[in-house]
PLY file of the C-alpha trace (Angstrom):
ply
format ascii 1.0
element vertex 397
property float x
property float y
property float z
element edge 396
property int vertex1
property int vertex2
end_header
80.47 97.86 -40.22
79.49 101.43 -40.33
82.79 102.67 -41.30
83.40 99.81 -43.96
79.81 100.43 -45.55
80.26 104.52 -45.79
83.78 103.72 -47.43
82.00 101.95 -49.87
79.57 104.61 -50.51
82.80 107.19 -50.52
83.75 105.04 -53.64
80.80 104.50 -55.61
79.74 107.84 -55.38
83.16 109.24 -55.98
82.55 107.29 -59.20
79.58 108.58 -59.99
80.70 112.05 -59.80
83.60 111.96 -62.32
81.55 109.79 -64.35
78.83 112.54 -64.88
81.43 115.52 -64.55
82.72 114.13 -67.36
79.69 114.20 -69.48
78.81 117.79 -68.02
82.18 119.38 -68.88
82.71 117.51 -72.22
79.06 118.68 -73.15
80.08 121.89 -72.07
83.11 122.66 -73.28
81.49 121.31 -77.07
78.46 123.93 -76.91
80.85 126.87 -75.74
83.30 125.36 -79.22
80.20 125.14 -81.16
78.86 128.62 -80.74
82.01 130.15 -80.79
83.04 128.60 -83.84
79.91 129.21 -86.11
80.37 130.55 -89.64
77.56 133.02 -91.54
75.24 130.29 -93.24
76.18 129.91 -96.88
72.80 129.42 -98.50
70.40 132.04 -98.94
67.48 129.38 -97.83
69.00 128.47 -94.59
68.82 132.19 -93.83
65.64 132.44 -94.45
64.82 129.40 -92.20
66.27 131.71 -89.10
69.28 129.99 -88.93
72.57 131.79 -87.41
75.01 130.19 -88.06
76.88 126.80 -88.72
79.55 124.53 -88.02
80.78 122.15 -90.84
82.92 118.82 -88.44
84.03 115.56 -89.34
84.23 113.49 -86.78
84.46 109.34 -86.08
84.39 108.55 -89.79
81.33 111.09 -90.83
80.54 114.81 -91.37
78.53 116.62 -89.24
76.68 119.92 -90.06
75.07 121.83 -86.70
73.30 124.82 -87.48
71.77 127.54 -84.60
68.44 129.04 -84.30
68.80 131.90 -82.24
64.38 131.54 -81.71
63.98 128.78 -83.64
63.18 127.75 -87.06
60.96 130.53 -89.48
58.41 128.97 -91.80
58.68 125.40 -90.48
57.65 123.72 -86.63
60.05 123.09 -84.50
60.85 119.55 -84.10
59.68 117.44 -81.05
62.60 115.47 -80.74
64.70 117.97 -78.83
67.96 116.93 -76.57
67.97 118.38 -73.39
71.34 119.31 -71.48
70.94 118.90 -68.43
71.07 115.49 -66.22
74.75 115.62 -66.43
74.98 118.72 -64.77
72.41 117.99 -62.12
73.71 114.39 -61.98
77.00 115.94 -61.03
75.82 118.36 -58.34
73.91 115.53 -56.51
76.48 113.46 -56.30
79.24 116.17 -55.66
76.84 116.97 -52.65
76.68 113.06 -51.59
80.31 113.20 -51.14
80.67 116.22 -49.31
78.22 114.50 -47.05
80.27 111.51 -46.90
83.66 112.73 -46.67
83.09 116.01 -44.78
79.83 115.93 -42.76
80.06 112.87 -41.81
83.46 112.71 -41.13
83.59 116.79 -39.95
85.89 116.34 -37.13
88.47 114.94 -38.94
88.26 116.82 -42.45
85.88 119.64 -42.27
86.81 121.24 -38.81
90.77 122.61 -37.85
90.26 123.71 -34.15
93.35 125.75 -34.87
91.31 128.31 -37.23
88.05 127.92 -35.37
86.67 125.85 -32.77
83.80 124.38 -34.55
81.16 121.81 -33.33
80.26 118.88 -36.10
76.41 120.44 -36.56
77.71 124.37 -36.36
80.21 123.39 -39.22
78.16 121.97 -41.44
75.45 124.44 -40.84
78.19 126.53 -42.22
79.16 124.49 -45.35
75.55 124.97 -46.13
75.25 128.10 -45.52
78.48 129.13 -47.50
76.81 127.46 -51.04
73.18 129.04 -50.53
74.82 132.38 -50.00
77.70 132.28 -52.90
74.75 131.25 -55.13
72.41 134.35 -53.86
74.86 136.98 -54.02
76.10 135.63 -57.85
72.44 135.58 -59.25
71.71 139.27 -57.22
74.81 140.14 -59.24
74.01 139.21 -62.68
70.53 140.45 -62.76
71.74 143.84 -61.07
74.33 144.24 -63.52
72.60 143.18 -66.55
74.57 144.39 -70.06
77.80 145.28 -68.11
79.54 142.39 -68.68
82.61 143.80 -67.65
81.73 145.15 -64.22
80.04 141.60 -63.40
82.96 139.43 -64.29
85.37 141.89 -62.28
82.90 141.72 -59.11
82.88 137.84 -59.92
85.99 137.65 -59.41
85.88 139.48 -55.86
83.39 137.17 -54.93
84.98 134.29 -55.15
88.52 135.71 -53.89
86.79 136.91 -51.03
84.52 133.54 -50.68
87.98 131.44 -50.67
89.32 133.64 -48.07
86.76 133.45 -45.54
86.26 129.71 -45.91
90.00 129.49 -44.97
89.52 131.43 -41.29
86.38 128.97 -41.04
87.36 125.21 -42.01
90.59 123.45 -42.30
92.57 124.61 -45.73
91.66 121.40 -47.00
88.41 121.74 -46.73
88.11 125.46 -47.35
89.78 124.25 -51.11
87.16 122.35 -51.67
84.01 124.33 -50.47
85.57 126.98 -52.89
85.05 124.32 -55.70
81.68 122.83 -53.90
80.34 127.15 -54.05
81.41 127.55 -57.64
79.86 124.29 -58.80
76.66 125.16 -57.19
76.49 128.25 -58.91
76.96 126.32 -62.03
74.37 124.01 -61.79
72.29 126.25 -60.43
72.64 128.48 -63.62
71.34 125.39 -65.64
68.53 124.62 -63.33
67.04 127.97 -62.51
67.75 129.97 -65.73
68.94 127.73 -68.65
66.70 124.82 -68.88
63.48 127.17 -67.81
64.40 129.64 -70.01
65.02 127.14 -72.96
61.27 125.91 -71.71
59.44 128.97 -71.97
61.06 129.36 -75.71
60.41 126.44 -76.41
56.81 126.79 -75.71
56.40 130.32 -77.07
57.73 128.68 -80.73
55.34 125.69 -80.50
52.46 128.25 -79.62
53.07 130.39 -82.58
53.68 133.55 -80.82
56.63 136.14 -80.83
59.72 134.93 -79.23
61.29 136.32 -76.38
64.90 136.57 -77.34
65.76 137.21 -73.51
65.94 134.25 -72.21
68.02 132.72 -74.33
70.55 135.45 -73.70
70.39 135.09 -70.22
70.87 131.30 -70.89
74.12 132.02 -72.81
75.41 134.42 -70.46
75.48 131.41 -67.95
77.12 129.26 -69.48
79.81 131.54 -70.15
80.25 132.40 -66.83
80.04 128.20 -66.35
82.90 127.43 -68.56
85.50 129.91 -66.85
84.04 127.84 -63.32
85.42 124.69 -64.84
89.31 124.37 -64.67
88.97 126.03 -60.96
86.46 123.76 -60.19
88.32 120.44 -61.23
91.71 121.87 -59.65
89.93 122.22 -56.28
88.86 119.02 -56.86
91.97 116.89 -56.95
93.80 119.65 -54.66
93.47 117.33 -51.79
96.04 114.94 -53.10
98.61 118.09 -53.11
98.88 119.25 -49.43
101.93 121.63 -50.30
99.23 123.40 -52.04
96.43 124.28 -49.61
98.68 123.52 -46.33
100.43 126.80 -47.55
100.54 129.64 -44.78
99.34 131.57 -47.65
96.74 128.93 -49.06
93.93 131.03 -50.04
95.98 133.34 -52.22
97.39 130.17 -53.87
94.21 129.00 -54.73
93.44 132.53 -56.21
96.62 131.81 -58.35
95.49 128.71 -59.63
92.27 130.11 -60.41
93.69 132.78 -62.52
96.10 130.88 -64.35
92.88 128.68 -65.16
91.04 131.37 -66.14
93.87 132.84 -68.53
94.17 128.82 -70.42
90.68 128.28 -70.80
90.00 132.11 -72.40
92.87 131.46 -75.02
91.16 127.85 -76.10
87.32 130.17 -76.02
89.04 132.48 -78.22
90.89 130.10 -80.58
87.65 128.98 -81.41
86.61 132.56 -83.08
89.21 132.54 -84.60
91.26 135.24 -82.28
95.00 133.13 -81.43
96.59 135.03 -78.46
99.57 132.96 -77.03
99.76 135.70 -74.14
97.04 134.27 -72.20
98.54 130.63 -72.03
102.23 132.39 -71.23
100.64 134.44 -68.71
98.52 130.98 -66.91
101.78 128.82 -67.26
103.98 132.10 -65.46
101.59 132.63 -62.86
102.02 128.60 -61.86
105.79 128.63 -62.45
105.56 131.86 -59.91
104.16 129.62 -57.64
106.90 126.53 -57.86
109.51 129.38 -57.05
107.53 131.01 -54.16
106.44 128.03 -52.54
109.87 125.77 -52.91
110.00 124.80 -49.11
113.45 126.45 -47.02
115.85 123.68 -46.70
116.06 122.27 -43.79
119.61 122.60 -41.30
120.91 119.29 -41.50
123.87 120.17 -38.96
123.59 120.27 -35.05
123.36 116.98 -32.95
121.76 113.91 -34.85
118.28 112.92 -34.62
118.04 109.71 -32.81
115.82 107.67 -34.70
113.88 106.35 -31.45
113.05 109.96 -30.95
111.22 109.69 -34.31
109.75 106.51 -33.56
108.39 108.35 -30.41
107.17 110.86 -32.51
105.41 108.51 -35.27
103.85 106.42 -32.19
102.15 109.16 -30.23
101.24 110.99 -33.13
100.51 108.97 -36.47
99.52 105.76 -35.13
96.00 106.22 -34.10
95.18 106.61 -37.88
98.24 104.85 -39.73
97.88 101.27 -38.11
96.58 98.21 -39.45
93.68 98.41 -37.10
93.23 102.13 -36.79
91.89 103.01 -33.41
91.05 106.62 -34.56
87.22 107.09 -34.62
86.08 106.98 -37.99
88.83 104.79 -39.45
88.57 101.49 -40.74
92.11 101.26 -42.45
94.94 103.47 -42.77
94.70 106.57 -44.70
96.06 105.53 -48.20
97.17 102.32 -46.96
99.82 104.23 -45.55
101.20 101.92 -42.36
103.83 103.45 -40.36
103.85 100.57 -37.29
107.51 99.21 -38.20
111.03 100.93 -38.74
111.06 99.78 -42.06
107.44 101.45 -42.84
108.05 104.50 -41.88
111.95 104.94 -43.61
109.48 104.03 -46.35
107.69 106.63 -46.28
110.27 109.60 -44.63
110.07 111.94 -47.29
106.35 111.88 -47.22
106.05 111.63 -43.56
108.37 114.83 -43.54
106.92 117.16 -46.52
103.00 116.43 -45.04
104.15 117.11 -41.13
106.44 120.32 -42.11
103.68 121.65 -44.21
101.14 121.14 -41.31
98.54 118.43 -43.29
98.96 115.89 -41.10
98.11 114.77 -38.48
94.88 116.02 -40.17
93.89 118.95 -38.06
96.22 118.36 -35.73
93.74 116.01 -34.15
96.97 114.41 -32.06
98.49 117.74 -30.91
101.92 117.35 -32.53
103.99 120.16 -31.38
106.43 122.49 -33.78
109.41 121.18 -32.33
108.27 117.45 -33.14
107.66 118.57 -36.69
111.44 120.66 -36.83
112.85 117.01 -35.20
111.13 115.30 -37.89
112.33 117.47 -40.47
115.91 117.41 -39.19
115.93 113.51 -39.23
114.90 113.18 -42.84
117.61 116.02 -43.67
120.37 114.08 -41.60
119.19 110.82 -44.11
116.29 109.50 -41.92
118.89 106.85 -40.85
116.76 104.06 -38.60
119.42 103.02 -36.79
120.76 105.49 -33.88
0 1
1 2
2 3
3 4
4 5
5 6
6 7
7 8
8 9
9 10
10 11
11 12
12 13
13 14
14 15
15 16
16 17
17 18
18 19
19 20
20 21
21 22
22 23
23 24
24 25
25 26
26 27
27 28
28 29
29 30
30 31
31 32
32 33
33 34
34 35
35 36
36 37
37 38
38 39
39 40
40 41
41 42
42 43
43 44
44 45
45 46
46 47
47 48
48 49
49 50
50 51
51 52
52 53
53 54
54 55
55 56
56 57
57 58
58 59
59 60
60 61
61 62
62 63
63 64
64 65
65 66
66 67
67 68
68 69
69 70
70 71
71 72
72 73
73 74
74 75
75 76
76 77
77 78
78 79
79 80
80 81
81 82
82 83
83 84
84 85
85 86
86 87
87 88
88 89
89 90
90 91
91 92
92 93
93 94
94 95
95 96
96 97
97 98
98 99
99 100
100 101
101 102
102 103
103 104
104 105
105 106
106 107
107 108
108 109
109 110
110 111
111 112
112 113
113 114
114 115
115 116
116 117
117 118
118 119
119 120
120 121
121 122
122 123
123 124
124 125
125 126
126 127
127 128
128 129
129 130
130 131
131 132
132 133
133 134
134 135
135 136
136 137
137 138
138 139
139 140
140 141
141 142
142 143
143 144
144 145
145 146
146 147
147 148
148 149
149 150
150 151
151 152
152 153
153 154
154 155
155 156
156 157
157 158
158 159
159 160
160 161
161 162
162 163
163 164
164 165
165 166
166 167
167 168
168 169
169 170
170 171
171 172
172 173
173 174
174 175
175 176
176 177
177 178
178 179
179 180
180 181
181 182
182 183
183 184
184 185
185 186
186 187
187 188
188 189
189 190
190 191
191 192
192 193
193 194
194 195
195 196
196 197
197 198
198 199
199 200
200 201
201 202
202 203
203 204
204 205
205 206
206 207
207 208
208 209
209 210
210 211
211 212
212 213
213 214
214 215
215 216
216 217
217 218
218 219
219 220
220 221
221 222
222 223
223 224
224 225
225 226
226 227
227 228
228 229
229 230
230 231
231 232
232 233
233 234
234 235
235 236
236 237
237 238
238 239
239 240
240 241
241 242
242 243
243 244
244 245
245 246
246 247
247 248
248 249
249 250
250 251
251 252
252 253
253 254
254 255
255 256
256 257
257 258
258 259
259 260
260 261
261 262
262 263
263 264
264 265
265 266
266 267
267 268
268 269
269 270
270 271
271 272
272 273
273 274
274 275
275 276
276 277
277 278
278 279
279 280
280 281
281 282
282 283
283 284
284 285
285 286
286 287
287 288
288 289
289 290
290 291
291 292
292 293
293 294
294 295
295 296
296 297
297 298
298 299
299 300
300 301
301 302
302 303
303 304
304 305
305 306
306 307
307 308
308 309
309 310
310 311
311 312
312 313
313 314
314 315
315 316
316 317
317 318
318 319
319 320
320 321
321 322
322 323
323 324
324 325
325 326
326 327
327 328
328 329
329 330
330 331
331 332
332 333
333 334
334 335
335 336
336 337
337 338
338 339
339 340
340 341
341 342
342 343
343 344
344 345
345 346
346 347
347 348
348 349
349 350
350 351
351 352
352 353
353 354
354 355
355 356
356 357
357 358
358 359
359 360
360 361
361 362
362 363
363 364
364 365
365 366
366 367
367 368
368 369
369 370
370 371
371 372
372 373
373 374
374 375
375 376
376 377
377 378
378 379
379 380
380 381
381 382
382 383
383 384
384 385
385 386
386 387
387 388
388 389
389 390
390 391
391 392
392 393
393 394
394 395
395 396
C-alpha cells in the first residue's frame, strides 16, 4: 500500500509541476519578449507620465497596448490593482522539490545513489542533494552582488559554476540523478531570484511610489538582472528535466560534458529568440546550438557491435534477463520499492523480452540499467547481451 500510494503522489505531483512550469516559463519568456521588444512612446503625454516604453500586440481577436514604468507613473498614483508574478514560480519549486522527495529521497537507493561512483548511505545522500542546492544558490547570489555592473565577468563565472556544479554531482550520485540535481540547482537559483530579490524588490518600490518619496531605481535593476540570468536557466532546466527518458544521454562515459553541450546549445537558441525581439536577427547562434547537438549524434553514435564469433544461445540470455532484470521487470516485482514494472516493461517470457531486445540491449550496453547496477550484472553479461541482439536476438537456440 505504501508503494501504490507514493506512486500516486509521483503522479499528481508530477502534474502539478508541469502544470505550473508552464505558467512560470510562458510568463517568463512573455516579460523577457515584452521588455525587449518595447518601442520609444509616441506621444509626448505618455512621456511625461514616466512611461518607457511600449508594445503595440494583437492577440485572440483584440489589441493590446503594454506600456513600462521604469519607477512608476509621474503626476498620477499608482494603481492598486497590481498583478504579481510570482506563485507560478514558487508553485513550481515546491512541487519540483516534492518530487525529488518522491522519486529520489525516498527511493535513494535505487535512483539517487550508484555505489559504483560513491558508496553512499540513503540519509548521507540526501544530506548531499540538499546541500548541493543551498550551496549553488549561495555561491550564485555571492557572485552577482560581488560582481555588480560586470555583466560580462558574471555570466562567464556563471557558466563555471554550473560546469563545475554538473561535474561534481556526477563523481557523487548516479548520472541520472546528477542530470537532474544540475536542473534541481539551477531551478533553485531561479526561484530563488524571484523570492529573495524580485518580488521584495518590486515591494519596496512599490511602497516608496505609494509613499510619495524618491524612487530607488536599484532594485528594479537588480530585479531585471535576474530574470535575465532566469531565462538563459530555462531550456537547460527543462532538458535536464526530461533527460531521464534518454539514458544514451547521461549513461555516457562522458555524461557531464554532454550535459555541458546541451546546455550551450540551449543557451546559443534561446539568445537568438532574446535578440530577435530587439530587433538584432543573428542566424549564427541557432547554427551554432543545432552544430553543437549534431556534434553530439556523431560523437556519441554507439561502436557497432561484432556480430561474428560463436552464437549467443538464447538460454544464456534468458539466464542473463532472470538473474538480473527480473527482480524489477516482473509482474509482481520483488525489488524493494516496486509495485509494478518499470514502464510496464515485463521481461518474464521469451516473447517479452525479443520484444523488447533492442531496448534491453541499448539501456544494458550504455550501463542504465539495471539501475545502479543494483543486481551486479557483469561486463561480459552486458558484451553477451549485446552480441545476441547483433546476431538477431533469435529466441530459439
Amino acid at each position: 500500500m505504501e508503494s501504490y500510494l507514493l506512486d500516486w503522489a509521483n503522479l499528481l505531483v508530477r502534474w502539478l509541476h508541469l502544470i505550473a512550469g508552464i505558467a512560470w516559463i510562458g510568463a517568463s519568456f512573455y516579460f523577457v519578449m515584452l521588455d525587449t521588444s518595447l518601442k520609444p512612446p509616441k506621444k509626448a503625454a505618455d512621456k511625461q507620465r514616466g512611461v518607457f516604453g511600449e508594445l503595440w500586440a494583437v492577440h485572440g481577436g483584440g489589441f493590446y497596448c503594454s506600456q513600462k514604468f521604469l519607477t512608476g507613473p509621474q503626476g498620477e498614483p499608482l494603481s492598486q490593482d497590481l498583478h504579481w508574478s510570482k506563485w507560478e514560480a514558487y508553485t513550481t519549486w515546491l512541487s519540483g522539490m516534492g518530487m525529488l522527495a518522491i522519486v529520489y529521497w525516498a527511493g535513494a537507493s535505487s535512483y539517487l545513489i550508484d555505489r559504483n561512483v560513491m558508496a553512499l548511505t540513503p540519509p548521507a545522500a540526501i544530506a548531499l542533494s540538499i546541500g548541493f542546492l543551498a550551496a549553488g544558490w549561495v555561491v550564485y547570489d555571492l557572485l552577482c552582488r560581488l560582481l555588480v555592473g560586470r555583466d560580462a565577468l558574471l555570466a562567464g563565472l556563471i557558466f563555471v559554476l554550473v560546469v563545475f556544479a554538473d561535474w561534481a554531482l556526477h563523481q557523487v550520485f548516479s548520472a541520472r540523478a546528477a542530470y537532474l540535481h544540475v536542473g534541481a540547482v539551477l531551478g533553485t537559483i531561479m526561484a530563488a531570484n524571484v523570492f529573495v530579490h524580485i518580488i521584495p524588490g518590486q515591494k519596496r518600490m512599490v511602497a516608496q511610489i505609494r509613499a510619495g518619496r524618491p524612487v530607488d531605481p536599484r532594485p528594479g535593476q537588480i530585479g531585471k538582472q535576474r530574470s535575465v540570468h532566469n531565462t538563459y536557466f530555462t531550456l537547460p532546466v527543462l532538458f535536464t528535466m526530461i533527460s531521464n527518458h534518454y539514458p544514451m544521454t547521461y549513461s555516457h562515459a562522458n555524461g557531464w560534458l554532454v550535459l555541458v553541450v546541451m546546455m550551450a546549445a540551449g543557451v546559443l537558441i534561446r539568445q537568438f529568440f532574446v535578440l530577435r525581439h530587439r530587433g538584432q536577427v543573428k542566424w549564427w547562434l541557432p547554427a551554432s546550438g543545432v552544430a553543437l547537438l549534431a556534434l553530439l549524434v556523431v560523437l556519441m553514435a554507439p561502436e557497432k557491435v561484432d556480430a561474428g564469433g560463436d552464437k549467443v544461445a538464447f538460454a544464456q540470455v534468458k539466464q542473463v534477463v532472470d538473474q538480473r532484470c527480473i527482480a524489477c521487470h516482473a509482474a509482481q516485482p520483488t525489488y524493494e520499492g516496486f509495485i509494478q514494472p518499470p514502464k510496464g516493461v515485463l521481461l518474464q517470457t521469451p516473447e517479452e523480452i525479443g520484444q523488447h531486445a533492442a531496448k534491453i540491449a541499448e539501456t544494458v550496453a550504455s550501463g542504465y540499467m539495471p539501475l545502479g547496477n543494483l543486481t551486479h550484472i557483469t561486463d561480459e553479461e552486458r558484451r553477451l547481451i549485446a552480441t545476441w541482439h547483433a546476431q538477431g536476438a533469435r529466441l530459439a537456440d
